[in-house]
CHARMM-style PDB file with segment names, atoms N, HN, CA, C and O in Angstrom:
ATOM      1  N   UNK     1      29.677  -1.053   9.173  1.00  0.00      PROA
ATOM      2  CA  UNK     1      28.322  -1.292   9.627  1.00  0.00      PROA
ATOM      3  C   UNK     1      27.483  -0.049   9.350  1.00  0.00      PROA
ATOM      4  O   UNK     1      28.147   0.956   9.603  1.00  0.00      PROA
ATOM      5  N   UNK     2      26.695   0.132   9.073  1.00  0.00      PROA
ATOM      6  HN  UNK     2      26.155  -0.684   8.867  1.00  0.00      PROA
ATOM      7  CA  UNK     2      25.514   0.882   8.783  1.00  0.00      PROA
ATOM      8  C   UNK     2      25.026   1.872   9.670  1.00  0.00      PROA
ATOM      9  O   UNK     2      24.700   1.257  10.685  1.00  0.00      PROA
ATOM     10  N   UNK     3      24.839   2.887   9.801  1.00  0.00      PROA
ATOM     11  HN  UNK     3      25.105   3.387   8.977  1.00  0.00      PROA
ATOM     12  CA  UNK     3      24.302   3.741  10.468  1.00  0.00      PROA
ATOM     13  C   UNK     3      22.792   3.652  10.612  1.00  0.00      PROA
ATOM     14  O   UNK     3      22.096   3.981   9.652  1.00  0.00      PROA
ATOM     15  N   UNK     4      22.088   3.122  12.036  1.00  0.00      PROA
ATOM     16  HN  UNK     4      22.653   2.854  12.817  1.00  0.00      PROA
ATOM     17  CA  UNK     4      20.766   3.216  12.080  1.00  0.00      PROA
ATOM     18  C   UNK     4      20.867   4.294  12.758  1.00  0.00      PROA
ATOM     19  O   UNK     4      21.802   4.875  13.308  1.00  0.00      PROA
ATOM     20  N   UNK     5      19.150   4.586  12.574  1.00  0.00      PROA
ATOM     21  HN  UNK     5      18.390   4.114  12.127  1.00  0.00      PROA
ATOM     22  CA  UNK     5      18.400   5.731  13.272  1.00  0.00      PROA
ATOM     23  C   UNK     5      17.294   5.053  13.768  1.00  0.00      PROA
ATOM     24  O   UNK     5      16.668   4.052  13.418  1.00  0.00      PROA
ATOM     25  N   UNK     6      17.181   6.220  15.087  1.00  0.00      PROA
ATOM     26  HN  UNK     6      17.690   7.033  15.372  1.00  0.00      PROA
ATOM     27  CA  UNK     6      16.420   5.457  16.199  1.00  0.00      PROA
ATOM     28  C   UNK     6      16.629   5.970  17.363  1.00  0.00      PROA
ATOM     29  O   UNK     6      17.377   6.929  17.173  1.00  0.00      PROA
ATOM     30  N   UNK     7      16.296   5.837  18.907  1.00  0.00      PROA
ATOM     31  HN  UNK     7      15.689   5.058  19.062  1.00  0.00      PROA
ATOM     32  CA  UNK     7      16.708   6.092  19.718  1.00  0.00      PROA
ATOM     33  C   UNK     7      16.801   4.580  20.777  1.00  0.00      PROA
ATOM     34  O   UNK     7      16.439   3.404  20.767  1.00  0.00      PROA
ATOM     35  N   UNK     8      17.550   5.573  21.644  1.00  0.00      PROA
ATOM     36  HN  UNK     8      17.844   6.529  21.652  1.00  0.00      PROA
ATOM     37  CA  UNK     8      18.642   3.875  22.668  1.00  0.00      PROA
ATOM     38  C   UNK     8      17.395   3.307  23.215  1.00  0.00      PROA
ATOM     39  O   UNK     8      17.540   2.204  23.741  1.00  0.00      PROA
ATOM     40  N   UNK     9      15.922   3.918  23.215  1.00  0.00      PROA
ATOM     41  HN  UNK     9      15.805   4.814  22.788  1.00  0.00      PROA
ATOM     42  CA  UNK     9      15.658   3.301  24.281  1.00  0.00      PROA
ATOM     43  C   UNK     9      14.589   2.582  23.049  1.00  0.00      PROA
ATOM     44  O   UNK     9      13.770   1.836  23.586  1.00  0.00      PROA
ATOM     45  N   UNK    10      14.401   2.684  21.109  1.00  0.00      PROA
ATOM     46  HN  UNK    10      15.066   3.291  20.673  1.00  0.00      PROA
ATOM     47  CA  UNK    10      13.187   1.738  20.584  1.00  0.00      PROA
ATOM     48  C   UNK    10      14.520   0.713  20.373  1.00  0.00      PROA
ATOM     49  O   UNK    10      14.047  -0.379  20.060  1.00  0.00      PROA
ATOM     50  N   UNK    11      15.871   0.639  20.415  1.00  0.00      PROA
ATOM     51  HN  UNK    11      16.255   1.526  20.669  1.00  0.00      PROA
ATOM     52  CA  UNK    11      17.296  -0.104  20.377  1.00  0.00      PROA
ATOM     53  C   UNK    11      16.531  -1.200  21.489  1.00  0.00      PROA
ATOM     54  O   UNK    11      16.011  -2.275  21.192  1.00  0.00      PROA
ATOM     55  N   UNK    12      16.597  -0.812  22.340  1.00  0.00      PROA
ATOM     56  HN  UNK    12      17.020   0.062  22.581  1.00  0.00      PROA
ATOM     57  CA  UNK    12      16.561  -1.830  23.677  1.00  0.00      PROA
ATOM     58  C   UNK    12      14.927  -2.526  23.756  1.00  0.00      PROA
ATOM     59  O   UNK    12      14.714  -3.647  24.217  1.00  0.00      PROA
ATOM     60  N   UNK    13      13.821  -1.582  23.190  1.00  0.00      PROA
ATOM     61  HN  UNK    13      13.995  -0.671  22.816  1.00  0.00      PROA
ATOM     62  CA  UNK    13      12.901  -2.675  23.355  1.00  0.00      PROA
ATOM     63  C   UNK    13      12.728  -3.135  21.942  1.00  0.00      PROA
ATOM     64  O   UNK    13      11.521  -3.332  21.798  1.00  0.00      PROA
ATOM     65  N   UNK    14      13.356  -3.395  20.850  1.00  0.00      PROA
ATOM     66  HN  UNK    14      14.336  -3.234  20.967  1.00  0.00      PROA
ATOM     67  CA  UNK    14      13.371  -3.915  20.177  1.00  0.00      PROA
ATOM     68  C   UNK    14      13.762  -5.251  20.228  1.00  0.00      PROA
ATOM     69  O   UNK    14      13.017  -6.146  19.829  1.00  0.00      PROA
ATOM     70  N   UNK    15      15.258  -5.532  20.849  1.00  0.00      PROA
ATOM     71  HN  UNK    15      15.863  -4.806  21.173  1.00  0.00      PROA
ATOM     72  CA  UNK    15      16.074  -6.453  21.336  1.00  0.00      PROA
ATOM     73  C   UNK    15      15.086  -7.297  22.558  1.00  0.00      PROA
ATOM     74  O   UNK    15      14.797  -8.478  22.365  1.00  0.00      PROA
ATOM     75  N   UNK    16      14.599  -6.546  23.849  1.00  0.00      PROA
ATOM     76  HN  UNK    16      14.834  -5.587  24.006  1.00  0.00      PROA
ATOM     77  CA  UNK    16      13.541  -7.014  24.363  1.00  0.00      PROA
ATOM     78  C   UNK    16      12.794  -7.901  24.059  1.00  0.00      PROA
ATOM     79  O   UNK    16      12.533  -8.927  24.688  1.00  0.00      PROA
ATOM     80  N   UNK    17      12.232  -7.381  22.614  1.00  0.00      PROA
ATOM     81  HN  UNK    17      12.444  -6.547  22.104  1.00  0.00      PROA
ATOM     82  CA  UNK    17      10.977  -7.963  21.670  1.00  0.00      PROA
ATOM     83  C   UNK    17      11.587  -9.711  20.976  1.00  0.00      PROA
ATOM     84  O   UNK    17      10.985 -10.782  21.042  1.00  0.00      PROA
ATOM     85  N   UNK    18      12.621  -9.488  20.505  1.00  0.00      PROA
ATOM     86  HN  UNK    18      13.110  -8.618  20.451  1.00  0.00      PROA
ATOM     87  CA  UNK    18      13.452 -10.323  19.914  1.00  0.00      PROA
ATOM     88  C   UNK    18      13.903 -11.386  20.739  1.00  0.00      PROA
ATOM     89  O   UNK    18      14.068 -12.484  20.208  1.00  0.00      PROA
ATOM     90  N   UNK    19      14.185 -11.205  22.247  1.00  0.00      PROA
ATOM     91  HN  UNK    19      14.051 -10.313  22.678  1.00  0.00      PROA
ATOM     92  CA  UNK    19      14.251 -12.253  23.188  1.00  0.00      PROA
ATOM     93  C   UNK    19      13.337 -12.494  23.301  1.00  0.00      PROA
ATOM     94  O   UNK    19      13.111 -13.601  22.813  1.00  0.00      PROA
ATOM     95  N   UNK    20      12.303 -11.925  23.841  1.00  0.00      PROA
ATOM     96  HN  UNK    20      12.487 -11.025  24.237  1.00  0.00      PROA
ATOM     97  CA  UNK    20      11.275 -12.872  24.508  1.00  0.00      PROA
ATOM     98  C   UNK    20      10.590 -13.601  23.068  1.00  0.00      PROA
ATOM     99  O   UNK    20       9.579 -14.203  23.432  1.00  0.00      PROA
ATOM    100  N   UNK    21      10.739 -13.711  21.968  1.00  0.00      PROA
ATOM    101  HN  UNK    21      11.559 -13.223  21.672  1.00  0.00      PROA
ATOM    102  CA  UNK    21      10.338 -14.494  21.311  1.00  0.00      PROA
ATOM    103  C   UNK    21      10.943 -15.659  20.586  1.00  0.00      PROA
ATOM    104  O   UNK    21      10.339 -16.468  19.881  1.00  0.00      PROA
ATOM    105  N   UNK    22      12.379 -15.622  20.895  1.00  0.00      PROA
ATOM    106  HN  UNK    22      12.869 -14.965  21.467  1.00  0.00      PROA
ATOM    107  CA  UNK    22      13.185 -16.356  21.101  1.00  0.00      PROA
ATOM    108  C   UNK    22      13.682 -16.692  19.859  1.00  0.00      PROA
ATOM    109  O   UNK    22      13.801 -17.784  19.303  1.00  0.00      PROA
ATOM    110  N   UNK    23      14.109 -14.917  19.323  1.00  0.00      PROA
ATOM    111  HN  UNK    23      14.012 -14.030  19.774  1.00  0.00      PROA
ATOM    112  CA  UNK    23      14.744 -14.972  18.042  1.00  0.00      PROA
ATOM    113  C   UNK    23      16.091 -14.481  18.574  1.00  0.00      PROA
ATOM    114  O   UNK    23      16.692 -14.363  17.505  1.00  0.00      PROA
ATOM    115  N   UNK    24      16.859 -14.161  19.409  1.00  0.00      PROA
ATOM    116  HN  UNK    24      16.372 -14.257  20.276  1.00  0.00      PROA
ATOM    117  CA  UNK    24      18.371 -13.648  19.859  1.00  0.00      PROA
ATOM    118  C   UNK    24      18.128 -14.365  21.173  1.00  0.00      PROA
ATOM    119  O   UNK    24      17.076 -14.568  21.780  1.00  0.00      PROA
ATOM    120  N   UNK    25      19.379 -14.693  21.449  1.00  0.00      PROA
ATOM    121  HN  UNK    25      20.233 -14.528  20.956  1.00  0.00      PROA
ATOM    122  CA  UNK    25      19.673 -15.152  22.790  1.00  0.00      PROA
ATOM    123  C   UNK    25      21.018 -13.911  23.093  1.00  0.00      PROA
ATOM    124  O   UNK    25      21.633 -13.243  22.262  1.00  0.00      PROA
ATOM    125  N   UNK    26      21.178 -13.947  24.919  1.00  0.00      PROA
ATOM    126  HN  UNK    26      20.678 -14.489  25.594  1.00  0.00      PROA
ATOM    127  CA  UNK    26      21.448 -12.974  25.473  1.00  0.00      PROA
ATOM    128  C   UNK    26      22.371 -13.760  26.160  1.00  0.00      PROA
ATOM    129  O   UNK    26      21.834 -14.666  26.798  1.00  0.00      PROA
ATOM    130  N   UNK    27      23.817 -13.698  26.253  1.00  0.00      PROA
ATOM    131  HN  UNK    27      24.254 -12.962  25.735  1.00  0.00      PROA
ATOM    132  CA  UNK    27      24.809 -14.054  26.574  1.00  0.00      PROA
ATOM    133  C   UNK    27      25.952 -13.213  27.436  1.00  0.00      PROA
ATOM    134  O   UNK    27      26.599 -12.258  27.007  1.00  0.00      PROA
ATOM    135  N   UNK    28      26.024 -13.700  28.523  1.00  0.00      PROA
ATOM    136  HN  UNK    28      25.498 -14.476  28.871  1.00  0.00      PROA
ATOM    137  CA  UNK    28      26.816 -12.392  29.110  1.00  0.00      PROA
ATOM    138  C   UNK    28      28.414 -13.052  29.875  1.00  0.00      PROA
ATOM    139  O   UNK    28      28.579 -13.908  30.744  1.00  0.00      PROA
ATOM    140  N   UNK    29      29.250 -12.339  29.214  1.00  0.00      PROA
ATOM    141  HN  UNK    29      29.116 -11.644  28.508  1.00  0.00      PROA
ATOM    142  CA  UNK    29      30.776 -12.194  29.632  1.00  0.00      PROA
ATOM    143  C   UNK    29      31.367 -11.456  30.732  1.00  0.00      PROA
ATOM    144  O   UNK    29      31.542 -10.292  30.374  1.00  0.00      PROA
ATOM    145  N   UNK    30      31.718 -11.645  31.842  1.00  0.00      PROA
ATOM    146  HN  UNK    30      31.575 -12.591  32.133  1.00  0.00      PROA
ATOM    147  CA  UNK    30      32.131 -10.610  32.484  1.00  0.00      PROA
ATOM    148  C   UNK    30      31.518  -9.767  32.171  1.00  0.00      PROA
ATOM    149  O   UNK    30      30.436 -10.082  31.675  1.00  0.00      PROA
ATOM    150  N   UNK    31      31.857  -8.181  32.280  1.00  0.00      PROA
ATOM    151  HN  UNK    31      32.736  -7.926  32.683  1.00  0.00      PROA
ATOM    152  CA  UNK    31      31.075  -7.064  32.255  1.00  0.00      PROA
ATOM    153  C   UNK    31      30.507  -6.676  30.865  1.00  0.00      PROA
ATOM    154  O   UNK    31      30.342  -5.509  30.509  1.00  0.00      PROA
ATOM    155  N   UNK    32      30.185  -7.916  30.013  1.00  0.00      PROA
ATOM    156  HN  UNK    32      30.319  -8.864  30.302  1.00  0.00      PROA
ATOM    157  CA  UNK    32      29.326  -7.387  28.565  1.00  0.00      PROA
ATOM    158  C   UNK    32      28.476  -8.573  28.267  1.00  0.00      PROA
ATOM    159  O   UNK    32      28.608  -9.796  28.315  1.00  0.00      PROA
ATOM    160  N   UNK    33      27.721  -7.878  28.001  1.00  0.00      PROA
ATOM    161  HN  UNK    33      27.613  -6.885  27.963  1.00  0.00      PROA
ATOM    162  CA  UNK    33      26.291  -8.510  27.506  1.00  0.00      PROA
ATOM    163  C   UNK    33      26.440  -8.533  25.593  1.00  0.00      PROA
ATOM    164  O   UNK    33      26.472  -7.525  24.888  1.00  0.00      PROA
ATOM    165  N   UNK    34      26.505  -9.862  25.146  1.00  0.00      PROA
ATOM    166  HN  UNK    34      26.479 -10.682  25.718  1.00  0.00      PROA
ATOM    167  CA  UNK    34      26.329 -10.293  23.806  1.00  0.00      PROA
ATOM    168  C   UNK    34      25.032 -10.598  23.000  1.00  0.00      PROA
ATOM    169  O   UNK    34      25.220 -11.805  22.847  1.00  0.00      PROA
ATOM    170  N   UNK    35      24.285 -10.441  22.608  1.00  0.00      PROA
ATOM    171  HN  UNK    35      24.133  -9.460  22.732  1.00  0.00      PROA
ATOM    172  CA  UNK    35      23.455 -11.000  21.579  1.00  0.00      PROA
ATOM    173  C   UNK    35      23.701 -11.772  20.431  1.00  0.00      PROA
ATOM    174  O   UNK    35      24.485 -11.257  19.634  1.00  0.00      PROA
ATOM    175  N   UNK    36      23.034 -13.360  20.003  1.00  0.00      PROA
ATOM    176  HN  UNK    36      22.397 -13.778  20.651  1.00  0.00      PROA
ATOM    177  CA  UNK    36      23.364 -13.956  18.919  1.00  0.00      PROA
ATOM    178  C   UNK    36      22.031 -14.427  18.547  1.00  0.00      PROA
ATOM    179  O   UNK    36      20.941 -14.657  19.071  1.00  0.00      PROA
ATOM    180  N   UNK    37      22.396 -14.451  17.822  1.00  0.00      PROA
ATOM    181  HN  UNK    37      23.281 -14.264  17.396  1.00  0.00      PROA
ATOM    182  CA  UNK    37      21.424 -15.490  16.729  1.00  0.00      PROA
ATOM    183  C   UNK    37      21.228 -17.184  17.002  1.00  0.00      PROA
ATOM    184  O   UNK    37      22.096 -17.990  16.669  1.00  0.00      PROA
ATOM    185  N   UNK    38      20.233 -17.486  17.514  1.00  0.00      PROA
ATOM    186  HN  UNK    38      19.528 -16.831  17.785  1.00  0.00      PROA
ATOM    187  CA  UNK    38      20.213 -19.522  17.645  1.00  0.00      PROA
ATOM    188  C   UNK    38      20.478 -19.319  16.103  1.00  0.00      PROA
ATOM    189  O   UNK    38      20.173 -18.458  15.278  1.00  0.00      PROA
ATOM    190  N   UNK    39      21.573 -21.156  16.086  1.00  0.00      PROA
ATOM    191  HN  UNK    39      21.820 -21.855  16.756  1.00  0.00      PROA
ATOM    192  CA  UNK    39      21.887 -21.599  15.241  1.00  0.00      PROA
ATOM    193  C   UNK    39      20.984 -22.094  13.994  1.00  0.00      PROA
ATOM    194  O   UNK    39      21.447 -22.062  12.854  1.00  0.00      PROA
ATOM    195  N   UNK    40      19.686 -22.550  14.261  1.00  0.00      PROA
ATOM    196  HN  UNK    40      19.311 -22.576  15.187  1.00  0.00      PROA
ATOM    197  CA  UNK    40      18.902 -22.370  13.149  1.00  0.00      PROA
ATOM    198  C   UNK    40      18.515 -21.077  12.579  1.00  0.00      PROA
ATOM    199  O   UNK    40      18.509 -21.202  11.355  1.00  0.00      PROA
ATOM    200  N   UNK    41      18.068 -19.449  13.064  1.00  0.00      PROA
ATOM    201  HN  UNK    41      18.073 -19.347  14.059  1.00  0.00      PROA
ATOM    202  CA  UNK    41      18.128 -18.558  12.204  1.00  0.00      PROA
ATOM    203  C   UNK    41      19.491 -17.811  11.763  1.00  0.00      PROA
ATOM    204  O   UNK    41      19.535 -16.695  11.243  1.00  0.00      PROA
ATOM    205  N   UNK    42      20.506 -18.570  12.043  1.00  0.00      PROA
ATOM    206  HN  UNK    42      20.470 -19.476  12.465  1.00  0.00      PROA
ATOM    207  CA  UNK    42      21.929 -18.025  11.272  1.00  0.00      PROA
ATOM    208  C   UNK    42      21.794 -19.015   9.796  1.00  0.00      PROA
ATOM    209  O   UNK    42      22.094 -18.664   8.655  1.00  0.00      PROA
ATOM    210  N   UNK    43      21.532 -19.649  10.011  1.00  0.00      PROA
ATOM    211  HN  UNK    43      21.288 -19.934  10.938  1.00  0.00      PROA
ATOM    212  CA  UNK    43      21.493 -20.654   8.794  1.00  0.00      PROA
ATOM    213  C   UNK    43      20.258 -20.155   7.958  1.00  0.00      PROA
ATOM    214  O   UNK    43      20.406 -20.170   6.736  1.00  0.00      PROA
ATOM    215  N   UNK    44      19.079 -19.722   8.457  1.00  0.00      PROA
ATOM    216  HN  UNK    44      18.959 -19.710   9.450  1.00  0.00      PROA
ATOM    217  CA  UNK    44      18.074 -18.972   7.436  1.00  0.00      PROA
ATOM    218  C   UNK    44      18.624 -18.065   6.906  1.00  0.00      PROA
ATOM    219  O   UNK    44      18.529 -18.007   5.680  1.00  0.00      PROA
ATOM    220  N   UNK    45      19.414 -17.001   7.635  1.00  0.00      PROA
ATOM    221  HN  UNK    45      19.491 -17.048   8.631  1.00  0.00      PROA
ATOM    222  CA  UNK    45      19.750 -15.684   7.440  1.00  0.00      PROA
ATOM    223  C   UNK    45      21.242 -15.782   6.365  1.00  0.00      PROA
ATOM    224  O   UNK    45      21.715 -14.771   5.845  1.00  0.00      PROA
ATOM    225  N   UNK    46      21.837 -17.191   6.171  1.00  0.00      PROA
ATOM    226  HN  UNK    46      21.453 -18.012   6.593  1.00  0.00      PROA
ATOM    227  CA  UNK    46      22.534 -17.377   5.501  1.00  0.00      PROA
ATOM    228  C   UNK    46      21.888 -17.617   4.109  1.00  0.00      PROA
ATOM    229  O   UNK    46      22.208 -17.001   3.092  1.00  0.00      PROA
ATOM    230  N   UNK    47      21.131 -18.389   4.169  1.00  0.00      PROA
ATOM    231  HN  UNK    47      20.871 -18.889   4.995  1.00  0.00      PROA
ATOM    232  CA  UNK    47      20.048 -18.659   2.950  1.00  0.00      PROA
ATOM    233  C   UNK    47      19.567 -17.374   2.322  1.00  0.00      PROA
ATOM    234  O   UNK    47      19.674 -17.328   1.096  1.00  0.00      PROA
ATOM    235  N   UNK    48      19.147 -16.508   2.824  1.00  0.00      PROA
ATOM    236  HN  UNK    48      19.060 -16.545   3.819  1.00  0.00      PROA
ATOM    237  CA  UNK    48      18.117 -15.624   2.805  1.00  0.00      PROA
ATOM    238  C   UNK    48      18.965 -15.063   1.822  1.00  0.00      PROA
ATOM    239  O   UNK    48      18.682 -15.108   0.625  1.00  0.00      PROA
ATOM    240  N   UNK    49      20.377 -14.339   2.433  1.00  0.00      PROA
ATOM    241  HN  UNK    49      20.607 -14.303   3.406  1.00  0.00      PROA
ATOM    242  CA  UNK    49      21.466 -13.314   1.923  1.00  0.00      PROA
ATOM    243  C   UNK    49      21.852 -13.890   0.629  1.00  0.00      PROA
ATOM    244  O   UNK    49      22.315 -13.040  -0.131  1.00  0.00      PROA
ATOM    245  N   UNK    50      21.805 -14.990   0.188  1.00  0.00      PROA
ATOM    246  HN  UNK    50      21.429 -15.681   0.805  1.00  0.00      PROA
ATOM    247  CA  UNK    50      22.866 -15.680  -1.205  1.00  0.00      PROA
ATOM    248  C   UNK    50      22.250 -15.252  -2.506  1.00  0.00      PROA
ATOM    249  OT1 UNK    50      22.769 -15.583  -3.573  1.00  0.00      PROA
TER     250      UNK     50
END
């Protein structure tokens, strides 16, 4: 994986930004919190990459 630059806290309102517009959904396991992709922009983002 790639090394970004940045700090933890433009990390977190980025992700912020990305939920509330309801491009990642926020999924939580016992003590961890997941982020995914809804199933229609995995399928763009599959397109996109080919």
């Amino acid at each position: 994986m790639a090394k970004c630059q940045g700090s933890q806290g433009e990390l977190f309102k980025a992700i912020q930004s990305l939920a509330r517009r309801g491009m990642i959904e926020k999924l939580s396991y016992e003590a961890e919190t997941v982020f995914t992709l809804p199933p229609v922009l995995k399928q763009y983002v599959k397109m996109v990459a080919e």
